[in-house]
C-alpha positions, 0 to 999 in steps of 0.5 A: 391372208383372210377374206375377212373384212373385220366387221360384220353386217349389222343384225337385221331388226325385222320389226324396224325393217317392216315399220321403215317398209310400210313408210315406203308403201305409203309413200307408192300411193298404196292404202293399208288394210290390215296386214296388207296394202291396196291399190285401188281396193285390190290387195297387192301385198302382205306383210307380216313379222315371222316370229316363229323362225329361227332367225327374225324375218319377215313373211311377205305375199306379192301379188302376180297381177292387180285382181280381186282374187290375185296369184300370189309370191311368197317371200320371206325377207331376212336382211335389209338387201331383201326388203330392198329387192321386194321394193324394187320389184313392187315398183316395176308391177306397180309401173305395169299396173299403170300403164295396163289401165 
């Protein structure tokens, strides 16, 4: 008995994923700059297309704290579970963020 189920997951499209992740950070009230995005003129992550790796990923940056300066995560995204992870994440410092001001 295998523990094949006979379909595979379907291949991840790092540049679709980023386009549909970029709605969503619209959508937390963020403003795009560039490669990244800002709550209240500070940086909280970047994004950008790994077009280098050996399979399609997306090379992320989230910040620790809201600061001008900020420390930052580095994450590479390489399936949709990813992205979703990093959007979980980004709205629970978001949430601290707000209730810390």
């Amino acid at each position: 008995m295998s523990d094949e189920f006979g379909f595979a997951a379907p291949a991840f499209k790092a540049d679709d994923a980023l386009l549909q992740f970029k709605r969503t950070l619209r959508g937390l009230q963020l403003s795009e700059r560039g490669s990244g995005f800002e709550l209240r003129g500070k940086r909280v992550i970047t994004l950008e297309v790994d077009a280098q790796a050996h399979a399609p990923t997306i090379k992320a940056q989230l910040a620790r704290r809201l600061a001008a300066t900020p420390e930052w995560d580095h994450l590479a995204l390489q399936s949709r579970a990813d992205v979703r992870k990093l959007e979980a994440e980004l709205k629970k410092r978001l949430d601290r963020w707000q209730r810390e001001d």
